[in-house]
N, C-alpha and C positions, 0 to 999 in steps of 0.2 A: 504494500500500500504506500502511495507515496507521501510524503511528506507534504503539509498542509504549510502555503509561506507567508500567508495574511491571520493574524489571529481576529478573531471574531469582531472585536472592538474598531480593531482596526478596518475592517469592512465595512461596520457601519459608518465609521470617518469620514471614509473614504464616498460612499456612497450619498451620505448626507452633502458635502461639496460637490458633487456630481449633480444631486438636486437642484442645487442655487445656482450649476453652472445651463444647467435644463431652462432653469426662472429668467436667469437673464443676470442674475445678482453677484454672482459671484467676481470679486474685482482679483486684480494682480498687487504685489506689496507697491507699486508704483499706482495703482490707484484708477487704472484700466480696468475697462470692463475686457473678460477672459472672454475670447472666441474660438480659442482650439481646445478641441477636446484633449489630446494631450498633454498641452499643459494645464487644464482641469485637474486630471488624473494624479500631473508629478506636484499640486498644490496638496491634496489631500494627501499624496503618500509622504509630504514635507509634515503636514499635520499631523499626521498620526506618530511620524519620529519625535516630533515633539515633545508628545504623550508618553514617551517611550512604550510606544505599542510595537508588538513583531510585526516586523515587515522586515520583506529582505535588504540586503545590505546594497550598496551603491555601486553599479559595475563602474569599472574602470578602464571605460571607452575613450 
């Protein structure tokens, strides 16, 4: 079975910002309103490191 890389909380986080980015709400720390979904995504998986919730760790691309 494999290994699960989001803990539970951190789904919700993550999901909950994906919401507001849905709404229209969701800004960037500069103060823009977010239009890519990916960076949606890497705001919420910023938020839930935060919280020190599991998520996986930062590739190093």
């Amino acid at each position: 079975m494999a290994e699960k890389k989001y803990s539970d909380k951190a789904q919700k986080k993550i999901g909950k910002v994906m919401e507001e980015f849905k709404e229209g709400k969701l800004k960037s720390s500069s103060g823009d309103k977010v239009k890519d979904r990916k960076q949606a995504v890497a705001i919420g998986i910023s938020e839930a490191r935060e919280k020190d919730l599991k998520v996986p760790k930062k590739s190093k691309k």
